[in-house]
Structures are given as structure tokens and as C-alpha cells.
PyMOL commands that place a pseudoatom at each C-alpha (Angstrom):
pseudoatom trace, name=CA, resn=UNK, resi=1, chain=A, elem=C, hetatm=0, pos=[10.605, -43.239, 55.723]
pseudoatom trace, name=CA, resn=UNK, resi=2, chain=A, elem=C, hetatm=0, pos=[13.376, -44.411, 53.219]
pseudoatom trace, name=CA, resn=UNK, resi=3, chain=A, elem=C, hetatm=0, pos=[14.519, -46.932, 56.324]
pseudoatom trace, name=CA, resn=UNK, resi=4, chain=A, elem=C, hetatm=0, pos=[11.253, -48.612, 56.239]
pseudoatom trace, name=CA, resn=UNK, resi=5, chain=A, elem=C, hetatm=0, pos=[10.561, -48.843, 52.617]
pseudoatom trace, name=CA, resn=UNK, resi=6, chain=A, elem=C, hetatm=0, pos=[14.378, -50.247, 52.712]
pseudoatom trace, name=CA, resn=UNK, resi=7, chain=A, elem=C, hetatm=0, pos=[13.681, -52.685, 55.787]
pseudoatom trace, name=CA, resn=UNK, resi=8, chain=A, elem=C, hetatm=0, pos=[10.082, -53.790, 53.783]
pseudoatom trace, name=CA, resn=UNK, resi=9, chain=A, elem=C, hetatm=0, pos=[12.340, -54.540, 51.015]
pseudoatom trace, name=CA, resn=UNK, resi=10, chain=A, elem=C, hetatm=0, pos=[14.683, -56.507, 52.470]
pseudoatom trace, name=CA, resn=UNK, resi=11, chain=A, elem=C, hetatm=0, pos=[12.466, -58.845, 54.584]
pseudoatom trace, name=CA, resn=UNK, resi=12, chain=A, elem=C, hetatm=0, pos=[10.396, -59.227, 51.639]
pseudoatom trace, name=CA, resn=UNK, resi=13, chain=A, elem=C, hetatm=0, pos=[13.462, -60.422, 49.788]
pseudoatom trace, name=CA, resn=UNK, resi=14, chain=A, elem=C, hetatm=0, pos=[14.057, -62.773, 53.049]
pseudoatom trace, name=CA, resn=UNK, resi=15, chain=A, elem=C, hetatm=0, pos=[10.646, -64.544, 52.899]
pseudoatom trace, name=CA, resn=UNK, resi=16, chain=A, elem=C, hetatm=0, pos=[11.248, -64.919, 49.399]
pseudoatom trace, name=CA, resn=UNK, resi=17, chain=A, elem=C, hetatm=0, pos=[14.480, -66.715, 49.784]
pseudoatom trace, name=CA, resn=UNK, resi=18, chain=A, elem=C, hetatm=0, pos=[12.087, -69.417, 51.756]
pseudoatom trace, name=CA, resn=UNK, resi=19, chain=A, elem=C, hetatm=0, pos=[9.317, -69.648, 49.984]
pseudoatom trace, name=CA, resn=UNK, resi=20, chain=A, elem=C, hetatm=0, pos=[9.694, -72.828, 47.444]
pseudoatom trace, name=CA, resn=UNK, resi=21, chain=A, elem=C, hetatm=0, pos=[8.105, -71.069, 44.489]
pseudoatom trace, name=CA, resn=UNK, resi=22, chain=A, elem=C, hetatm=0, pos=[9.546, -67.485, 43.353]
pseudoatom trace, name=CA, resn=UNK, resi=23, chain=A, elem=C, hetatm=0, pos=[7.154, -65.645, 40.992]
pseudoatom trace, name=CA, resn=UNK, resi=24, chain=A, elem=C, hetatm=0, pos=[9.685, -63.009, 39.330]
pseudoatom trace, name=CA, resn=UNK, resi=25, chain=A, elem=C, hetatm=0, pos=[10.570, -62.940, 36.238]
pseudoatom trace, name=CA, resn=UNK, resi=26, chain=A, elem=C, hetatm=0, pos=[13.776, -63.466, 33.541]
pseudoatom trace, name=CA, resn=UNK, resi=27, chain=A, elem=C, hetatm=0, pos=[14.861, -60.780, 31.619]
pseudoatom trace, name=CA, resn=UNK, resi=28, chain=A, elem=C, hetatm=0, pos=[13.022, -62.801, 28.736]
pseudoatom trace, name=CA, resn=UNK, resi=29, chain=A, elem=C, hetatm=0, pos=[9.664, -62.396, 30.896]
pseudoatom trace, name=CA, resn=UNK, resi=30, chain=A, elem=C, hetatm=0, pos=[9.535, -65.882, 31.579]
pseudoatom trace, name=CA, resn=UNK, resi=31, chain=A, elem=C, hetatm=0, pos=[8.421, -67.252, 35.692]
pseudoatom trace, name=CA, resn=UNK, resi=32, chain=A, elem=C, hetatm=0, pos=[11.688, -68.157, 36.960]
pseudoatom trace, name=CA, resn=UNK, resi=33, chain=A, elem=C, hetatm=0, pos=[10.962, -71.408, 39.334]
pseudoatom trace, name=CA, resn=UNK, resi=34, chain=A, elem=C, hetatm=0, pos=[12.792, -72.325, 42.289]
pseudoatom trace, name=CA, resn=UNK, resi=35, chain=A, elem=C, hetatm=0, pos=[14.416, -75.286, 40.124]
pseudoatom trace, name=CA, resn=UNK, resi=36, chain=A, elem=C, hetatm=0, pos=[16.751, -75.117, 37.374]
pseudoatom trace, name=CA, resn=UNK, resi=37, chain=A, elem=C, hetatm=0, pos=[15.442, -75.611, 33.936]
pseudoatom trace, name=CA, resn=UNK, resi=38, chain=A, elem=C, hetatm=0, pos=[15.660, -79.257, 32.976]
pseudoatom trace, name=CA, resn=UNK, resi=39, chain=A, elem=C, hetatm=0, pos=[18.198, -80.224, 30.554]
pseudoatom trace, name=CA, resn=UNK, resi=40, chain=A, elem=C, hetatm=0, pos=[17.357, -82.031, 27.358]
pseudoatom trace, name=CA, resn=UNK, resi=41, chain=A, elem=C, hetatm=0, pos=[18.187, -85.155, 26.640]
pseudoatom trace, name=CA, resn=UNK, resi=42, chain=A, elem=C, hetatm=0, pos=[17.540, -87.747, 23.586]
pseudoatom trace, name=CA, resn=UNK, resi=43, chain=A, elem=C, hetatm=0, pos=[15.657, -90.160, 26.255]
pseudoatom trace, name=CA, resn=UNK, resi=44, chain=A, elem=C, hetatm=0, pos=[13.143, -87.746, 27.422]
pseudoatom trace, name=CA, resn=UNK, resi=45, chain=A, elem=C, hetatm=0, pos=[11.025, -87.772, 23.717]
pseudoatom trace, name=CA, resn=UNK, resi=46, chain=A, elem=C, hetatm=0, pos=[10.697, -89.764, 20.793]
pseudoatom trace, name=CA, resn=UNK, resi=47, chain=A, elem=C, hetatm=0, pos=[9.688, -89.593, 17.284]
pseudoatom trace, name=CA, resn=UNK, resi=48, chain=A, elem=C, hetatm=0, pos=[6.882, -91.597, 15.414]
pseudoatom trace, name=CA, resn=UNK, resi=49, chain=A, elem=C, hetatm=0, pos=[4.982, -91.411, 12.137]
pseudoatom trace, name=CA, resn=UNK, resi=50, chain=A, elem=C, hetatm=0, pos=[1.964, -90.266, 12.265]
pseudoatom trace, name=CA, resn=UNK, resi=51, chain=A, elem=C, hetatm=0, pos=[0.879, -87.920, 15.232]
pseudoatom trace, name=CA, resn=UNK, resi=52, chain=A, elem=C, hetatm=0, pos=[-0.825, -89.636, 18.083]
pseudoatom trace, name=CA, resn=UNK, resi=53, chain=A, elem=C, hetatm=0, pos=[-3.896, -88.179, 19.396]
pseudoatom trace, name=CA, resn=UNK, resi=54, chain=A, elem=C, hetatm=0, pos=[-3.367, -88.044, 23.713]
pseudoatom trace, name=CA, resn=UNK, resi=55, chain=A, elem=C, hetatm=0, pos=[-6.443, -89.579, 24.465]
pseudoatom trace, name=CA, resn=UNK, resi=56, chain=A, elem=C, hetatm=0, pos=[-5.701, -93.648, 23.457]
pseudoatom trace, name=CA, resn=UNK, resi=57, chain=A, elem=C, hetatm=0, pos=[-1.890, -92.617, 24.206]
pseudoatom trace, name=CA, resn=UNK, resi=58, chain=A, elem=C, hetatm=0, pos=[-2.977, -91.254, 27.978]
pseudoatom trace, name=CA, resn=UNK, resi=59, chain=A, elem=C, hetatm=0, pos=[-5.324, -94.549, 28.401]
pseudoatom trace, name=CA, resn=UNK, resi=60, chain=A, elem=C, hetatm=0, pos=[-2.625, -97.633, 26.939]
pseudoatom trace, name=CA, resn=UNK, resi=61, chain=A, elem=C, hetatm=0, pos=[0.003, -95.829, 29.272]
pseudoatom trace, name=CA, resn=UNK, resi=62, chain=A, elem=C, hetatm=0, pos=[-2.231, -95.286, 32.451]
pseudoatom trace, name=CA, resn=UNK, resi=63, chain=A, elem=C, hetatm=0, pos=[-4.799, -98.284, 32.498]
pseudoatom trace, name=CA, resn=UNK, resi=64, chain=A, elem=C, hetatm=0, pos=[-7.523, -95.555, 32.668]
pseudoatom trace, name=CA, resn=UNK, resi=65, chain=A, elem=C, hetatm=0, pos=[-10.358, -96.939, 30.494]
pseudoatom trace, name=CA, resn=UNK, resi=66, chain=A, elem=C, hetatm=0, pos=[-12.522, -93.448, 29.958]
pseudoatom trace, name=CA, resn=UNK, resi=67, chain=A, elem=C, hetatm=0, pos=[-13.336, -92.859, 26.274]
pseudoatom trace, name=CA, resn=UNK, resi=68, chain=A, elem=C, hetatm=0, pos=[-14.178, -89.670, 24.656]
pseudoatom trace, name=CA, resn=UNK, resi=69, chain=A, elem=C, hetatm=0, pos=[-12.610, -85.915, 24.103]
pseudoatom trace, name=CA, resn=UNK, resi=70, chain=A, elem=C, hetatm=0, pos=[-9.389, -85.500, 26.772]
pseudoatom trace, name=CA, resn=UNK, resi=71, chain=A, elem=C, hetatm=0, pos=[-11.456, -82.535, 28.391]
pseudoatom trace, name=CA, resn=UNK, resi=72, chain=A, elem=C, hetatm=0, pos=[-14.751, -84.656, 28.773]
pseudoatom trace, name=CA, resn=UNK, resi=73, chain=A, elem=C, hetatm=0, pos=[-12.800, -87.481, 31.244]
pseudoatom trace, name=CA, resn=UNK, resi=74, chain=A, elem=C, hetatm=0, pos=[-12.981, -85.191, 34.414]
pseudoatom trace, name=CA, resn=UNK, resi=75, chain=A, elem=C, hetatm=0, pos=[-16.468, -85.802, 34.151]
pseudoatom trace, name=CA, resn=UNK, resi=76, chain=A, elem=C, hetatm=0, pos=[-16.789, -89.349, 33.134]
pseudoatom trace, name=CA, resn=UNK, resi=77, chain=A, elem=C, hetatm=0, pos=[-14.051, -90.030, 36.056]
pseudoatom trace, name=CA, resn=UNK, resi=78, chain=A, elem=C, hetatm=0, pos=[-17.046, -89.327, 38.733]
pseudoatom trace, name=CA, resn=UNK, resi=79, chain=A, elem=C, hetatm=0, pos=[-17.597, -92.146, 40.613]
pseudoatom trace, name=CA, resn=UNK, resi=80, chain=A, elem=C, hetatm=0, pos=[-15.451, -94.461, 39.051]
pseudoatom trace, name=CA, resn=UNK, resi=81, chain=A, elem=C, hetatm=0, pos=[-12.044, -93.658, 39.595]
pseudoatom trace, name=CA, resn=UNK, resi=82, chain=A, elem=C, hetatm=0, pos=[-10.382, -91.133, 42.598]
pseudoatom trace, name=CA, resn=UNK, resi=83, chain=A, elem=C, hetatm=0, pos=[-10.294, -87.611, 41.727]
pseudoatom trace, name=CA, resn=UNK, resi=84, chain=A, elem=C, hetatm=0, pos=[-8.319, -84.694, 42.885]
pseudoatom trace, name=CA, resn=UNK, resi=85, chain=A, elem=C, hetatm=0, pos=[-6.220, -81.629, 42.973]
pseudoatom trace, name=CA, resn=UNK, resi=86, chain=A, elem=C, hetatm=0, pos=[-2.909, -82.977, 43.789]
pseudoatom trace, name=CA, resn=UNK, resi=87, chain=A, elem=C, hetatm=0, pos=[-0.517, -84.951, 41.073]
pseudoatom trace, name=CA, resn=UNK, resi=88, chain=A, elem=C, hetatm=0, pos=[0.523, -88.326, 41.798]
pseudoatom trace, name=CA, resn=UNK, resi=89, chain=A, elem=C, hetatm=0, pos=[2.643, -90.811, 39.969]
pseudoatom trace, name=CA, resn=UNK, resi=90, chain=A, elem=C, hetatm=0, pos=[0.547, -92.543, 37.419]
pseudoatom trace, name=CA, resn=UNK, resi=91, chain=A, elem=C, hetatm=0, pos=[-2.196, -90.245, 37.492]
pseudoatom trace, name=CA, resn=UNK, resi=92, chain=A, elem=C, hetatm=0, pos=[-3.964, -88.134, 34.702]
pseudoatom trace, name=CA, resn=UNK, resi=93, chain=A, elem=C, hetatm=0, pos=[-3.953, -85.145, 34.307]
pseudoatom trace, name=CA, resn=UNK, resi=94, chain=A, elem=C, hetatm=0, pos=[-6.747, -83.394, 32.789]
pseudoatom trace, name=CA, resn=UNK, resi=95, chain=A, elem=C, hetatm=0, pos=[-6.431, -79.916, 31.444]
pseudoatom trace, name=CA, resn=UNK, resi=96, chain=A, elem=C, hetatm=0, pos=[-9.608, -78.348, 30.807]
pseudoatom trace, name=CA, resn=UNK, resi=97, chain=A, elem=C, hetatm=0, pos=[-11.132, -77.033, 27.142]
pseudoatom trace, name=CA, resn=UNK, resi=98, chain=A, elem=C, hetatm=0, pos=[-10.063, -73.553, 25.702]
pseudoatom trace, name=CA, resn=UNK, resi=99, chain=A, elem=C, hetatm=0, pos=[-10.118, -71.846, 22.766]
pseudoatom trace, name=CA, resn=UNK, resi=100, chain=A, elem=C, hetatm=0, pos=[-6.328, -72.575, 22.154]
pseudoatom trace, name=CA, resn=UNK, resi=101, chain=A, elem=C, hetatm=0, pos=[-7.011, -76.710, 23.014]
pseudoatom trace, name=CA, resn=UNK, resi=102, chain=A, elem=C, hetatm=0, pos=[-10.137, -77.290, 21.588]
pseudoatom trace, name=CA, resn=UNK, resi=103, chain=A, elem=C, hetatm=0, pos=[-10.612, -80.897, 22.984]
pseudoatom trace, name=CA, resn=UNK, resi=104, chain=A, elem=C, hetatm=0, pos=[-8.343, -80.520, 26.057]
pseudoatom trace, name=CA, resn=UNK, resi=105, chain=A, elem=C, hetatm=0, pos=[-5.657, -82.653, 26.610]
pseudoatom trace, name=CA, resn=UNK, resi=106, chain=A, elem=C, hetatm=0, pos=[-3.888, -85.528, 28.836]
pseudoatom trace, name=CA, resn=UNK, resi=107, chain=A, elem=C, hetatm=0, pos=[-0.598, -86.143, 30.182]
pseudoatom trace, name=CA, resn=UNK, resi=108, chain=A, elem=C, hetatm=0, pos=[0.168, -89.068, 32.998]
pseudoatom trace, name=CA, resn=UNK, resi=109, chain=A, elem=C, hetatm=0, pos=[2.386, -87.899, 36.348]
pseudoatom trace, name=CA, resn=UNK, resi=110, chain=A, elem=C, hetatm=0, pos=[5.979, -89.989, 35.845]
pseudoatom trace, name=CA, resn=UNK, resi=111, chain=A, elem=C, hetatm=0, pos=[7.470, -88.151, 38.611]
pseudoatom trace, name=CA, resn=UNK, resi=112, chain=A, elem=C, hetatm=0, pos=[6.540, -85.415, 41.335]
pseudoatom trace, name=CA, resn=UNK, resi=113, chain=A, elem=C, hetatm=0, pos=[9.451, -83.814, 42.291]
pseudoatom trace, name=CA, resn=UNK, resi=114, chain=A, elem=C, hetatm=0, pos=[8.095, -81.274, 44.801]
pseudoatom trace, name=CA, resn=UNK, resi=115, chain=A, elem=C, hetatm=0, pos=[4.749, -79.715, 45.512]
pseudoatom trace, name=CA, resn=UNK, resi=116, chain=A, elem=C, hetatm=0, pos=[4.937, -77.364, 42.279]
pseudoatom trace, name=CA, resn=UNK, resi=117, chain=A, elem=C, hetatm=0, pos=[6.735, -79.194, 39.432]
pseudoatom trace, name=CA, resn=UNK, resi=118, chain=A, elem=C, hetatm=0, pos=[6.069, -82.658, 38.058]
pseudoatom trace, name=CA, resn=UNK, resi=119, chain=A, elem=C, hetatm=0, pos=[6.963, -84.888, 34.928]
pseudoatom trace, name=CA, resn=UNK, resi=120, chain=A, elem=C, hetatm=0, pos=[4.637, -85.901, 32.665]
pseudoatom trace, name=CA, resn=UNK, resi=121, chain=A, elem=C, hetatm=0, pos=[4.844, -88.671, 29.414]
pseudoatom trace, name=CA, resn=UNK, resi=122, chain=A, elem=C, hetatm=0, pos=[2.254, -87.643, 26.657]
pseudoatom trace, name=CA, resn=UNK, resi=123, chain=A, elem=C, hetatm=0, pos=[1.629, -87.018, 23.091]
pseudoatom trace, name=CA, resn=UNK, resi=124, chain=A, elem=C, hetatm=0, pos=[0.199, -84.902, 20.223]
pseudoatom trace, name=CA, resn=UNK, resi=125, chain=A, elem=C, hetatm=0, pos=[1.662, -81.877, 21.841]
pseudoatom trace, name=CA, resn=UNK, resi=126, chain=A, elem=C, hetatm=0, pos=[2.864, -79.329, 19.642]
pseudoatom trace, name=CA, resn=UNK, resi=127, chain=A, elem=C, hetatm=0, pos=[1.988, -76.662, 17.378]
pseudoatom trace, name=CA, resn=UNK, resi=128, chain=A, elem=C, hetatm=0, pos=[2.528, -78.391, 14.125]
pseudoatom trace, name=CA, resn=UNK, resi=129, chain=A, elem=C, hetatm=0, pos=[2.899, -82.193, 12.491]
pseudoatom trace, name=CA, resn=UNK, resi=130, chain=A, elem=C, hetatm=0, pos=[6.302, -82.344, 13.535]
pseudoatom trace, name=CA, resn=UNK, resi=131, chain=A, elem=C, hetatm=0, pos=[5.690, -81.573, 17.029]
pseudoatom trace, name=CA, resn=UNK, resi=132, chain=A, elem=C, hetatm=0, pos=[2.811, -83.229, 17.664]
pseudoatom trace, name=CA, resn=UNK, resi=133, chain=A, elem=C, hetatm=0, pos=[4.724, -87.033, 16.113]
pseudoatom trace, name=CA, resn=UNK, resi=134, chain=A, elem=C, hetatm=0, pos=[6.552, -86.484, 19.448]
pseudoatom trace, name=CA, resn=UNK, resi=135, chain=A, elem=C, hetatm=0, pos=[5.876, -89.092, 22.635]
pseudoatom trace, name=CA, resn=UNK, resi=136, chain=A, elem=C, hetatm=0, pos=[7.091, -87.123, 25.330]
pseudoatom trace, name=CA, resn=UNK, resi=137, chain=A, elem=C, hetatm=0, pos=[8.896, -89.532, 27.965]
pseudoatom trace, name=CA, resn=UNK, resi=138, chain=A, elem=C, hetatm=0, pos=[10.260, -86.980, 30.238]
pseudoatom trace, name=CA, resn=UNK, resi=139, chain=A, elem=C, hetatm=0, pos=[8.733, -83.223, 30.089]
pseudoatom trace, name=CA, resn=UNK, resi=140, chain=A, elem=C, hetatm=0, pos=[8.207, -80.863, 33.233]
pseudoatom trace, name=CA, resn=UNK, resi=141, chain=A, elem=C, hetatm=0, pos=[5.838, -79.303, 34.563]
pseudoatom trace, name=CA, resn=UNK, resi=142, chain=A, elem=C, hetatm=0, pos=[5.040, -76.630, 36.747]
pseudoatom trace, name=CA, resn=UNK, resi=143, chain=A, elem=C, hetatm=0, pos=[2.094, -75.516, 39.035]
pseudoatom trace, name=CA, resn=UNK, resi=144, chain=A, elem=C, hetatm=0, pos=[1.614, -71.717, 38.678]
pseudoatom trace, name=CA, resn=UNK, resi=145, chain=A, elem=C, hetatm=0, pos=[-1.573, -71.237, 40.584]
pseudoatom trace, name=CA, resn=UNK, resi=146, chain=A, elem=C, hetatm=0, pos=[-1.338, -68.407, 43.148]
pseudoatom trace, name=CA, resn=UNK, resi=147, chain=A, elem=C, hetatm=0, pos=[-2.576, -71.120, 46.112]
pseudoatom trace, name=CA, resn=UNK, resi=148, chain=A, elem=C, hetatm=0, pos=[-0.043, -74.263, 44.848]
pseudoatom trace, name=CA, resn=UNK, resi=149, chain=A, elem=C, hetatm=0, pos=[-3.087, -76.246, 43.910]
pseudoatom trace, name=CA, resn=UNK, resi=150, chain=A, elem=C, hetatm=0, pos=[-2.470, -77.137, 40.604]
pseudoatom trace, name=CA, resn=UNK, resi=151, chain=A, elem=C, hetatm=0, pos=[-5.455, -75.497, 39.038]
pseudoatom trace, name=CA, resn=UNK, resi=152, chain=A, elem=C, hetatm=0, pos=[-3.393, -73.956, 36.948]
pseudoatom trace, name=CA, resn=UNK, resi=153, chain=A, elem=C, hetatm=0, pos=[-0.212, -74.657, 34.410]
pseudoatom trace, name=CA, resn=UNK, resi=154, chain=A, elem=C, hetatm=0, pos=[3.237, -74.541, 32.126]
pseudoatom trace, name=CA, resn=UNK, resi=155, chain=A, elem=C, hetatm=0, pos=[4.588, -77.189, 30.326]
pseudoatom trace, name=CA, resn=UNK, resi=156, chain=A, elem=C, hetatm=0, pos=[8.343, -77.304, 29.472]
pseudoatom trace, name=CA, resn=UNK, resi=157, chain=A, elem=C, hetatm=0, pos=[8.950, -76.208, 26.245]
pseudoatom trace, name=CA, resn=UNK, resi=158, chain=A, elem=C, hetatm=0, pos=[12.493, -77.903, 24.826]
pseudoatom trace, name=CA, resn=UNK, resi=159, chain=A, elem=C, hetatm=0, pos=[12.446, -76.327, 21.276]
pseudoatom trace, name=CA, resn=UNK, resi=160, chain=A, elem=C, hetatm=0, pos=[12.888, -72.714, 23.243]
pseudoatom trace, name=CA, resn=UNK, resi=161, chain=A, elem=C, hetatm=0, pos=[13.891, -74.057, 26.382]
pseudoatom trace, name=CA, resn=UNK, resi=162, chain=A, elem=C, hetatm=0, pos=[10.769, -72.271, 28.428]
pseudoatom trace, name=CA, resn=UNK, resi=163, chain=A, elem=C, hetatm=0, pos=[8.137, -72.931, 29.853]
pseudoatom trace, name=CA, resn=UNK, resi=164, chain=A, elem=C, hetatm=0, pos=[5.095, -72.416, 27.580]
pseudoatom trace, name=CA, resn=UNK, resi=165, chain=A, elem=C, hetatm=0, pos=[1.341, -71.047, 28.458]
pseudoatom trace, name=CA, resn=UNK, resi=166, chain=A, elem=C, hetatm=0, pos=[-0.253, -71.396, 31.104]
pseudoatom trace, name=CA, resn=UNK, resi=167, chain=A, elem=C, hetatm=0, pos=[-2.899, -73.626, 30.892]
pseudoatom trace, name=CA, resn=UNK, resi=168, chain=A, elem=C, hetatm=0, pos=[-5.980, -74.631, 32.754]
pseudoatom trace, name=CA, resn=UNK, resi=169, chain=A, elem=C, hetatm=0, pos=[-6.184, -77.917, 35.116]
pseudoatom trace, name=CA, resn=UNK, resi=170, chain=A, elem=C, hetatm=0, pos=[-9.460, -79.347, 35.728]
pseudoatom trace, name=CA, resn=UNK, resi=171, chain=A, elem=C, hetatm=0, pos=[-7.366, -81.726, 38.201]
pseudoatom trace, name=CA, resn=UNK, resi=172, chain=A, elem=C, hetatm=0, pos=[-5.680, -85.243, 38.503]
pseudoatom trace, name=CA, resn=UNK, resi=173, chain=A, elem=C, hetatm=0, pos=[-7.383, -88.995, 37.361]
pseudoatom trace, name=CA, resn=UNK, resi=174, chain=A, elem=C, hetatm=0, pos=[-6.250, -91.606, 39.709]
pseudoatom trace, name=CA, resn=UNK, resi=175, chain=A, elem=C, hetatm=0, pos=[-5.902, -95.218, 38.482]
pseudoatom trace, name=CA, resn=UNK, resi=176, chain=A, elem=C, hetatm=0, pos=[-7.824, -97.813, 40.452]
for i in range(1, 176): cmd.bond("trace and resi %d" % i, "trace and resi %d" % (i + 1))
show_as sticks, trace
zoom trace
């Protein structure tokens, strides 16, 4: 009996050795992720003014002309631009409405760097008017849906140096 539960443990320790994405956690009870946590750096963000809202950010730096609240352009993408689950440099991505982001929010795909983390540039992300007068160049992002299809969340968080909450993704804008 102990043999098997010992064996169970071990091969289950095996797979996850393979797998690209390991869901355990940190002592800090954070999702530790197959790649180490990026380090920052003065060229990955910038500071402006005046906080700028994502929305005209998102469409000067992707060409996507869709006006209107960041979680209403999933919708008013139908039929005129590609739409899907899986990032792609230069595409939006659209994370859906929730109590905690009341109009949703948009980031464009800089970089994929494997199937579960990307890096996004975007603005007005933060928790206060210092945070949010931040253009993010450079900030990761990792898929932590249980099925790698992106329908779900974190965003780097450099102040802690974590990733942040999870949020919802209604899925990825491609520019025409």
C-alpha cells in the first residue's frame, strides 16, 4: 500500500517535470510558472501626466479602430476583424467586465513567448493615479486556465514582483 501511494507520487512528480505549466504554489501562495519571474527594467514602463484611459492607448498602438468601453470591443470585433482564443503579436486582448474592472480593459500581444505566457504594452493599469500614469512597454503575462486556452489570466505585477489576479479573457482582436 505505502509502495503504491509512493510510486503514484513519484510518477506524478515525473509528468510534472514535463508538463510546460506547473500549478503549485510559493510559500507566498503565489502559481509558480514554468518560467522565471521577469526582471524589471527602466525600459519595460514609462511615466506620463495624466493617466491614460486603455481604450484610445490599445487603438493608436494596434490600428484597431473599435470605439467604446474596452469590454464592449469583443462584440463590436464580429465580423470585422479575426477573432480568437489564442494571443498573437499585435493582437488585443480583451478582458471581459467584472465587478473589480468595471469597463474591462485592453492590452496588445508584443511578444508570445510560449503557449502560456505573453507580453503585453498597455495603460491605465493600476490601483491608484500613480499607477495608472504608467504605459506599460514590457509586462508579462500568463495563461492560467485549466485547458491552456487563455480564457483566463495574471498580469505581472512589478511593484510586488507577482503575478496579480486572475482575470477573465473574453479572447484576442486581430488586426486586419
Amino acid at each position: 500500500m505505502i509502495k503504491k501511494s509512493i510510486l503514484c507520487c513519484l510518477l506524478t512528480l515525473l509528468l510534472a517535470g514535463c508538463a510546460d505549466f506547473n500549478i503549485g504554489t510559493t510559500n507566498r501562495g503565489q502559481v509558480k510558472y514554468s518560467l522565471p519571474p521577469p526582471k524589471p527594467s527602466s525600459r519595460d514602463y514609462y511615466t506620463i501626466k495624466e493617466p491614460l484611459q486603455c481604450v484610445p492607448y490599445v487603438r493608436n498602438a494596434s490600428g484597431v479602430q473599435i470605439f467604446g468601453n474596452a469590454h464592449t470591443w469583443w462584440d463590436k470585433a464580429k465580423g470585422k476583424y479575426r477573432m480568437g482564443a489564442t494571443p498573437q503579436k499585435d493582437a488585443v486582448m480583451v478582458l471581459s467586465k467584472t465587478e473589480r474592472l468595471k469597463y474591462g480593459h485592453l492590452a496588445v500581444v508584443k511578444r508570445v513567448i510560449n503557449s502560456r505566457n505573453i507580453e503585453v504594452t498597455h495603460s491605465n493599469w493600476g490601483g491608484d493615479r500613480k499607477t495608472r500614469s504608467i504605459i506599460y512597454k514590457k509586462m508579462r503575462v500568463v495563461d492560467t486556465s485549466r485547458h491552456n486556452d487563455w480564457s483566463n489570466a495574471r498580469f505581472w505585477h512589478y511593484p510586488s514582483a507577482s503575478y496579480g489576479s486572475v482575470y477573465k479573457v473574453s479572447g484576442f482582436i486581430y488586426p486586419n
